[in-house]
C-alpha positions as CSV (number, residue, x, y, z in Angstrom):
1,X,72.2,-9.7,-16.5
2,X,71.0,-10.9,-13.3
3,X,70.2,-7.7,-11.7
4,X,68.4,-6.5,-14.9
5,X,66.0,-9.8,-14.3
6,X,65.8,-9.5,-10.9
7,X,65.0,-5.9,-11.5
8,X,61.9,-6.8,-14.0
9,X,61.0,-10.0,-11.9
10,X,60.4,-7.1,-9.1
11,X,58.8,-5.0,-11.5
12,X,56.3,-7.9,-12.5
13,X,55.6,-8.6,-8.6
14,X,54.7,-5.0,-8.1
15,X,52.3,-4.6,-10.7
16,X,50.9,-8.2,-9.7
17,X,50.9,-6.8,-5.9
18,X,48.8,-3.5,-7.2
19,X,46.6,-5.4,-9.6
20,X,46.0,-8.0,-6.3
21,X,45.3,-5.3,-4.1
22,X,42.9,-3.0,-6.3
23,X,40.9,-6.5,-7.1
24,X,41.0,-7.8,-3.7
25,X,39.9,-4.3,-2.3
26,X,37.0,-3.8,-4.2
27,X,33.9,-4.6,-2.4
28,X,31.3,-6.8,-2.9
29,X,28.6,-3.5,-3.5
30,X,29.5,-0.5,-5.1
31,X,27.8,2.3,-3.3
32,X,27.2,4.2,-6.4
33,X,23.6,5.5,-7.1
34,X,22.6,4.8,-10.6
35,X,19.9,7.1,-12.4
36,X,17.7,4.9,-14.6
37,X,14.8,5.5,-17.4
38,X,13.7,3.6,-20.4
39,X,16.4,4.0,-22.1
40,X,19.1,2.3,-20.1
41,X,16.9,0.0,-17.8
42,X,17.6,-3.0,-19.5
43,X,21.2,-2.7,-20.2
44,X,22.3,-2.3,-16.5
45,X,23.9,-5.0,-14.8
46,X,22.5,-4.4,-11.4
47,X,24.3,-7.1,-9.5
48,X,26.9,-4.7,-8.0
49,X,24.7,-1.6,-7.4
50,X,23.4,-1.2,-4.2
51,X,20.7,1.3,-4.9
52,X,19.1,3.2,-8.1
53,X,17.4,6.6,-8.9
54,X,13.8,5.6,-11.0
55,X,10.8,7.5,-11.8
56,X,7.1,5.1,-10.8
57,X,6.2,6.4,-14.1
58,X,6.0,9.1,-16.8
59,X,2.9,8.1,-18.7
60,X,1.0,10.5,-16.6
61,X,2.8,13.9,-17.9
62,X,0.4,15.8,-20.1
63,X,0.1,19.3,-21.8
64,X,-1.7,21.9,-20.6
65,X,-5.4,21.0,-22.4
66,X,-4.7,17.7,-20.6
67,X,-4.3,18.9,-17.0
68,X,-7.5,21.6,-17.5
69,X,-9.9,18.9,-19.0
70,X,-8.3,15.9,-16.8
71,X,-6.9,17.7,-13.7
72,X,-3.3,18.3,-12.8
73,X,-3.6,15.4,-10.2
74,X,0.0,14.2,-8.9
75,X,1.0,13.4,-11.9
76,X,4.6,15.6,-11.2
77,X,4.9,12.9,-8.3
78,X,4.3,10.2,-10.6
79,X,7.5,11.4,-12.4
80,X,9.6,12.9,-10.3
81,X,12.9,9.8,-10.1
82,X,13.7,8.7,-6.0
83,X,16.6,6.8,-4.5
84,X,15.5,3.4,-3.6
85,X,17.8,0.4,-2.9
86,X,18.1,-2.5,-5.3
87,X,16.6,-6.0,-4.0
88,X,18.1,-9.5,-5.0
89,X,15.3,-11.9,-3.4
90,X,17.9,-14.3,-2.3
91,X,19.8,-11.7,-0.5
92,X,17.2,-10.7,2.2
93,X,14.8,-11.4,4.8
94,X,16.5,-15.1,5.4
95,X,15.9,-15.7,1.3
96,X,13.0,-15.5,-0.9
97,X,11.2,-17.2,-2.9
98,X,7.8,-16.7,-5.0
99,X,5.0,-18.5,-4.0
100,X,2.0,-17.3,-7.0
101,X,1.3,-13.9,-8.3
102,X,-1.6,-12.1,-7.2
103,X,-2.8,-8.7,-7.7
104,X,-5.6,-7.0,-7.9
105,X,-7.8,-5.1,-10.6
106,X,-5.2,-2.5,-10.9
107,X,-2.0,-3.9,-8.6
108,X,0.5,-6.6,-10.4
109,X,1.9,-8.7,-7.7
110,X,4.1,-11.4,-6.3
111,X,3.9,-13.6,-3.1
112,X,7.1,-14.6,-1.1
113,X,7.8,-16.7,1.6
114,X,10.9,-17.1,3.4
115,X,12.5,-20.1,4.9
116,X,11.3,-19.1,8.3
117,X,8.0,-19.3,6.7
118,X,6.8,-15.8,6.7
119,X,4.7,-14.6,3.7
120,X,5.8,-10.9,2.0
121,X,4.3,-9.6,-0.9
122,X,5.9,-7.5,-3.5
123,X,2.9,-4.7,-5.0
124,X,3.5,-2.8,-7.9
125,X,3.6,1.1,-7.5
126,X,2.9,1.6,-11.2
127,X,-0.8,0.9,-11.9
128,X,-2.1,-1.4,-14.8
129,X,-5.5,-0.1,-15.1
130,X,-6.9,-1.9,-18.2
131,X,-8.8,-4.2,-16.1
132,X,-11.0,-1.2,-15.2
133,X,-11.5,-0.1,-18.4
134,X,-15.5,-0.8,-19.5
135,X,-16.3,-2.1,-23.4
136,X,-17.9,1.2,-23.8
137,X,-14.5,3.2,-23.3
138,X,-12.7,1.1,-26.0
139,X,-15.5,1.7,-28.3
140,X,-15.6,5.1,-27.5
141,X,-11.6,5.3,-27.4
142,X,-11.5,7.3,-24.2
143,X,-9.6,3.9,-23.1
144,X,-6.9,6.9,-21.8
145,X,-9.0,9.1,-19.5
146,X,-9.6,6.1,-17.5
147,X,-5.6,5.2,-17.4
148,X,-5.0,8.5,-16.5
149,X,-7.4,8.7,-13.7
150,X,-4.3,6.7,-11.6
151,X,-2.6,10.2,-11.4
152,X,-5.3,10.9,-8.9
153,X,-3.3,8.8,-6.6
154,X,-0.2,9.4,-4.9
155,X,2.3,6.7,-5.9
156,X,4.3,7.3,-2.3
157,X,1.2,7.1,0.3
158,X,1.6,4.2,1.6
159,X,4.7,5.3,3.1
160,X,3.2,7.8,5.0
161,X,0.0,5.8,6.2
162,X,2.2,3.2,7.7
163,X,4.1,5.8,10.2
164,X,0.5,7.7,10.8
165,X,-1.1,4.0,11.7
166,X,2.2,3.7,14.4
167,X,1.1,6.5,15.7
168,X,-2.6,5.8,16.8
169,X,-1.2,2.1,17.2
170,X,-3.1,0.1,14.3
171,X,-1.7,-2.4,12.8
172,X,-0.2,-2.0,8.9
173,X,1.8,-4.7,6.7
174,X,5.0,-2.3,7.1
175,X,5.5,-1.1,3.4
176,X,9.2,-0.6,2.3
177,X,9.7,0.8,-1.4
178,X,12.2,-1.0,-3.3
179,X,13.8,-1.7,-7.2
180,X,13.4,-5.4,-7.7
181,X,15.9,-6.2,-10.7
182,X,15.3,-9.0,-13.3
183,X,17.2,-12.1,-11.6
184,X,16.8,-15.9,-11.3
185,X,14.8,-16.2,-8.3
186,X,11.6,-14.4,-10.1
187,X,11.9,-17.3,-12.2
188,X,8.8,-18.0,-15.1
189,X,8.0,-14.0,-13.6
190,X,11.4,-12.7,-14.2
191,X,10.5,-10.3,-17.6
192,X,7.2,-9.1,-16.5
193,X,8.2,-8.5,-13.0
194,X,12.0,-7.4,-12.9
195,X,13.0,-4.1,-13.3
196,X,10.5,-2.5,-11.4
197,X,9.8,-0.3,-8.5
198,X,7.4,-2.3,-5.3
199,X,6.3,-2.2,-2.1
200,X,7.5,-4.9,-0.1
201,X,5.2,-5.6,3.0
202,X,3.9,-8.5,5.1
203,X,1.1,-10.5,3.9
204,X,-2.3,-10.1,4.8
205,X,-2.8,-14.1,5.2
206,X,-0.1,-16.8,6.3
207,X,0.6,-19.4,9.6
208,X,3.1,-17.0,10.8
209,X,2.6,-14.1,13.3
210,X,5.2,-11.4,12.0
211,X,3.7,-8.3,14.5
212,X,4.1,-7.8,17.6
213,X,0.5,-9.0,19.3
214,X,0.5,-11.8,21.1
215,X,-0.9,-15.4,21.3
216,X,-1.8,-15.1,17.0
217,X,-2.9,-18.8,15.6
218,X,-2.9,-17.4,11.9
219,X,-3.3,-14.5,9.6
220,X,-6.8,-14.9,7.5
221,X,-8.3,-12.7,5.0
222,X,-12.1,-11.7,5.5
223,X,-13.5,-15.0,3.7
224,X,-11.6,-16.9,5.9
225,X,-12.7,-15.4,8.8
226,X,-16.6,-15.8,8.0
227,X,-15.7,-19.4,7.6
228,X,-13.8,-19.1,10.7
229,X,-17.4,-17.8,12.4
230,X,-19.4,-20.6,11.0
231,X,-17.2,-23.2,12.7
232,X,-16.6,-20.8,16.0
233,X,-19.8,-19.1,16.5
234,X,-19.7,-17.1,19.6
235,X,-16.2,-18.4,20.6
236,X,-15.0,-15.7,17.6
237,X,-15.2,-12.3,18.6
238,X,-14.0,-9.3,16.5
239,X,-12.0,-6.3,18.0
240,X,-14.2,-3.7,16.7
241,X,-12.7,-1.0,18.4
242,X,-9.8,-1.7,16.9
243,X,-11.9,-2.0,13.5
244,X,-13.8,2.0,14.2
245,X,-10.4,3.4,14.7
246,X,-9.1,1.8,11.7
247,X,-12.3,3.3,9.6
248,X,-11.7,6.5,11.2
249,X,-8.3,6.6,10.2
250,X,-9.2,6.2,6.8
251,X,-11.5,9.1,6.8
252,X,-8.2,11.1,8.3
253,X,-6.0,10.0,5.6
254,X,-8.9,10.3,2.9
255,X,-8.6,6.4,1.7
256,X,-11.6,6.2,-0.2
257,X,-11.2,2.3,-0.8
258,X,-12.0,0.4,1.6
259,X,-13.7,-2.9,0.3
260,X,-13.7,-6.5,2.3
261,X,-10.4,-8.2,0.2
262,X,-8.5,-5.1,1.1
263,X,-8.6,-6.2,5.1
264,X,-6.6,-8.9,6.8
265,X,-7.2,-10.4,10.0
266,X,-4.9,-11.5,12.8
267,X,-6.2,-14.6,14.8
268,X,-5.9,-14.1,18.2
269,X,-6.5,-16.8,20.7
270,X,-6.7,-16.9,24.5
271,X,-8.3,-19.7,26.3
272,X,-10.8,-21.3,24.2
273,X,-11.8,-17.6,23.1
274,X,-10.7,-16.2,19.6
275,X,-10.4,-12.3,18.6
276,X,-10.3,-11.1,15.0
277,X,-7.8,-8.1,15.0
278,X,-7.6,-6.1,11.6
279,X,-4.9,-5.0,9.7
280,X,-5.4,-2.8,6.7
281,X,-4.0,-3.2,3.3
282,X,-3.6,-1.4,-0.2
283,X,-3.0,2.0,0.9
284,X,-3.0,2.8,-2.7
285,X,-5.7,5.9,-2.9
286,X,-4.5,8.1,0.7
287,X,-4.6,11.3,-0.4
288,X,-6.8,10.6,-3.3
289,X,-7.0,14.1,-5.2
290,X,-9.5,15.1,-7.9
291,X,-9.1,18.2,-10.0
292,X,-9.4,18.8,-13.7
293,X,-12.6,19.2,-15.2
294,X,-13.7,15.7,-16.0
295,X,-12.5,14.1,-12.6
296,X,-14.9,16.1,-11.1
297,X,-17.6,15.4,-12.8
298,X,-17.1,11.8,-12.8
299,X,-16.9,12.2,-8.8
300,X,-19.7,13.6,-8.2
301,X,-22.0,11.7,-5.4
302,X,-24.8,11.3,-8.5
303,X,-22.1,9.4,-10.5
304,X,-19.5,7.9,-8.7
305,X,-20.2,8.3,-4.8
306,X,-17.2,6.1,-3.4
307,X,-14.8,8.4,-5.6
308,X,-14.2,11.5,-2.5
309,X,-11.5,13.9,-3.1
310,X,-8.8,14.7,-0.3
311,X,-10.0,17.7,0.7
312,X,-10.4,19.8,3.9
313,X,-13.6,18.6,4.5
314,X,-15.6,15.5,3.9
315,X,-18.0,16.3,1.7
316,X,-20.5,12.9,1.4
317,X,-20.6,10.5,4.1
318,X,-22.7,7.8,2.5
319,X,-20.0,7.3,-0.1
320,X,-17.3,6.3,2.6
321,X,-19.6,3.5,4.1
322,X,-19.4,0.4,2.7
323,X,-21.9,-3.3,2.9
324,X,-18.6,-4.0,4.8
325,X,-19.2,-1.3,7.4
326,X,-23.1,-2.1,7.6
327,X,-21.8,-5.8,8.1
328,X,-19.2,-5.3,10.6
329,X,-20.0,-2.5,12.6
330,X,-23.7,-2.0,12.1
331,X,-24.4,-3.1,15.7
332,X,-21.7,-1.3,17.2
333,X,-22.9,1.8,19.8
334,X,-22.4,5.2,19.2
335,X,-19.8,5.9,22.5
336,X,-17.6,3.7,20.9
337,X,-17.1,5.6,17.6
338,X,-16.6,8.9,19.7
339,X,-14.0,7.5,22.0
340,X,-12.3,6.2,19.5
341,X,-12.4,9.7,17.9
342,X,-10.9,11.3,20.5
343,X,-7.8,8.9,21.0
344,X,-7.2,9.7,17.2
345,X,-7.5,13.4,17.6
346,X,-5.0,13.1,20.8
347,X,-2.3,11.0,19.4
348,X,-2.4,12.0,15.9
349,X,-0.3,15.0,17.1
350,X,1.0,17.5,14.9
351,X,4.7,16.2,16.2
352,X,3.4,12.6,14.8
353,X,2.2,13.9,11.2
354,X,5.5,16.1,10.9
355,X,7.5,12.5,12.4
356,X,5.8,10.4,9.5
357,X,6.4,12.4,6.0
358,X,10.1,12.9,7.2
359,X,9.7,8.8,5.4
360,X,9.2,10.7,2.2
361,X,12.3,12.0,-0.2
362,X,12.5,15.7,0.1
363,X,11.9,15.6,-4.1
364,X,8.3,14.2,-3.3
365,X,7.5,16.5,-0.2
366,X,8.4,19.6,-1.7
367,X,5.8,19.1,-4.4
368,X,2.6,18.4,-2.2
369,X,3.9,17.9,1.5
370,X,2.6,20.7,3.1
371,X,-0.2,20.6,1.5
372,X,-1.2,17.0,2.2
373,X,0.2,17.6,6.3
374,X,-2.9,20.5,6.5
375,X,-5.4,18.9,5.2
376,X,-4.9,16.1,7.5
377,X,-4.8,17.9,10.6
378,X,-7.5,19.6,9.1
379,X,-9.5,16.2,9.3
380,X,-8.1,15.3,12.2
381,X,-9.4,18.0,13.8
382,X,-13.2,17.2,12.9
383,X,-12.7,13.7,13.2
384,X,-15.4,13.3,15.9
385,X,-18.1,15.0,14.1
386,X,-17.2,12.5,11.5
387,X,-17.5,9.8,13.5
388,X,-20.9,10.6,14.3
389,X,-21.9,10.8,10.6
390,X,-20.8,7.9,9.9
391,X,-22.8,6.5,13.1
392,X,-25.6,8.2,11.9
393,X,-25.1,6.9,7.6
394,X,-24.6,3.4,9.6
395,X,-28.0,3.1,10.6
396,X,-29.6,4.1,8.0
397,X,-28.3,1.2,6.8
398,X,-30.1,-1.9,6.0
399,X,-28.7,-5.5,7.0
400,X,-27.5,-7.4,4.0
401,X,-29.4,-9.8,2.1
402,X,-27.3,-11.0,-0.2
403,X,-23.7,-12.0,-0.4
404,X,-20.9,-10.2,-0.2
405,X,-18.2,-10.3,-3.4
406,X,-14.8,-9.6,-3.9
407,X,-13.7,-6.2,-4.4
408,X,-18.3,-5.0,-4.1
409,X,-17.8,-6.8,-0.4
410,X,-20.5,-9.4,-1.2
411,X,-18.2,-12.5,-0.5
412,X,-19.8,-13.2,2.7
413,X,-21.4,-16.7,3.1
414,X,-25.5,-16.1,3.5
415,X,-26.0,-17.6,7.3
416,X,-23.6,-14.4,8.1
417,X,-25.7,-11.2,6.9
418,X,-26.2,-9.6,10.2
419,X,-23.4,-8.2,11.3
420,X,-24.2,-8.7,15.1
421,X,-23.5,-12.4,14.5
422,X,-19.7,-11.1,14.3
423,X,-19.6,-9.6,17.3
């Protein structure tokens, strides 16, 4: 009798042992990518799963009538699932936590600060253009034309911009795309905001210097820094070489968006001398593409000016410059916009445009990679004589008279209209 119960005892020990072992083995992640779409997002537990395969979006896929009359755009791109990891707020960058939302008139998004006090941001890649729809749409009920128009932009450049920016060393918020699950620490945000695919980048604004420049006080939006001029007059200088290259860049990448709350400012001090450095946000419409029979229309420089296609060429200067431009750089000489040219055209290599979209999945470069790679050495290429026309559009220019707001770039106070006051 004792040997049968010592015999079972060890039996019960080894299974114990086993059942010890497989639990005490298993890590703390699994590595195993999950697919997701509708109709499983919300009954994953994502605690455990250290990265997921999602779509930014099908409500761009159409029939054929839809992509002749509305243009085939990227909408493919739009739904085309990725590999991106899964984010718990509390698990990186020292902790998270959510300051407000912000946003803009298409962009849902959350501010974050960590206990080091640097500021992130989490922007949405899906669009929620309703904001941008006018009365006269809804009447009309061509409400979707106007959603649709998102699928003119590509969901994944802001990847890209940020390794072509490192290249012709400009600053950039360092965008990393990521699946923020619902969890605790979005807290009253946590079913409108979890679940979702972002771009987590550095803030535009904040009291700490996360780049690498030197001797920065603060991080200020453009408002800020106007108030910043008031009280520092000519003690406050702005880097506007740094600020040309930047513009020229954006005719490179064809970001047709370019208004005064989409710029941040890094606040440079040496001595009693201060120097505004720009950093570029909301890379949302690089590689802007138009096609279809109604996008075109709608962008034509009679209609919509500021709305230029990606193409090969740019084909109307006066919509790229903006009251922010004619403030800012008005006063600047024409050497200045050339040189800067040229350092674009030299380190913009071919080897650096092939280095950056090596960023993107091979799913997403297949579909418009090489296309997108030749039209930008393609504008790289001309990039002086563009820089020249948009010297030349400059001073055509009149000085501002009136303020500057918001998103139009007419938030400037009054006692600032000339732009050689910022200089």
């Amino acid at each position: 009798m004792k040997k049968v119960l010592l015999v079972i005892l060890g039996l019960v020990l080894l299974v114990v042992a086993v059942i010890y072992i497989s639990v005490g083995s298993k890590p703390d992640v699994i590595q195993t990518d999950i697919i997701i779409g509708a109709e499983n997002i919300d009954s994953i537990d994502f605690e455990n799963i250290d990265s997921v395969t999602v779509a930014a979006t099908t409500m761009y896929q159409g029939d054929l009538v839809k992509e002749v009359m509305q243009g085939e755009q990227y909408r493919e791109v739009w739904a085309t699932p990725v590999k991106v990891p899964v984010v718990f707020l509390d698990r990186i960058l020292g902790g998270l936590t959510v300051i407000k939302e912000g946003g803009g008139k298409q962009t849902r998004s959350l501010r974050l600060k960590n206990n080091s006090g640097t500021v992130y941001t989490l922007r949405s890649v899906a669009k929620d253009p309703d904001p941008l729809i006018p009365e006269f749409a809804k009447i009309l009920g061509i409400e979707n034309i106007i959603i649709d128009g998102v699928s003119a932009q590509h969901p994944y450049g802001a990847m890209i911009a940020a390794k072509l920016a490192e290249a012709i060393n400009i600053q950039h918020p360092h965008p990393t795309l990521v699946f923020v699950p619902k969890q605790n620490r979005l807290n009253k945000y946590n079913s409108e905001y979890g679940n979702k695919l972002y771009w987590l980048e550095y803030e535009t604004e904040g009291e700490k210097n996360w780049s690498n420049l030197e001797n920065i006080i603060e991080l200020v939006d453009t408002e800020d820094l106007q108030e910043e001029k008031v009280k520092l007059k000519e003690k406050l200088k702005i880097d506007y070489r740094a600020l040309v290259r930047n513009r020229l860049f954006d005719i490179v990448i064809g970001d047709w968006d370019r208004h005064a709350k989409q710029w941040g400012w890094f606040l440079q001090k040496n001595d009693e001398m201060f120097t505004a450095i720009p950093l570029a946000s909301d890379r949302d419409n690089a590689f802007f593409t138009i096609d279809g029979i109604l996008p075109n229309i709608i962008s034509s420089k009679n209609i919509q000016p500021r709305l230029r296609p990606f193409e090969n060429e740019v084909d109307y200067m006066p919509g790229l410059v903006y009251p922010f431009d004619i403030y800012f750089l008005k006063e600047v000489p024409k050497n200045i916009f050339v040189e800067e040219a040229q350092y674009i055209k030299t380190h913009l290599t071919n080897d650096a445009i092939d280095a950056a979209f090596m960023a993107w999945p091979q799913e997403i470069y297949q579909l418009h990679g090489e296309k997108i790679k030749k039209i930008l050495m393609n504008r790289r290429d001309d990039i002086e004589a563009y820089a020249i026309e948009f010297f030349e559009v400059l001073q055509t220019k009149d000085y501002l008279t009136e303020p500057l707001k918001g998103s139009d770039d007419s938030d400037i106070p009054a006692e600032l209209h000339k732009c050689f006051e910022c200089l």
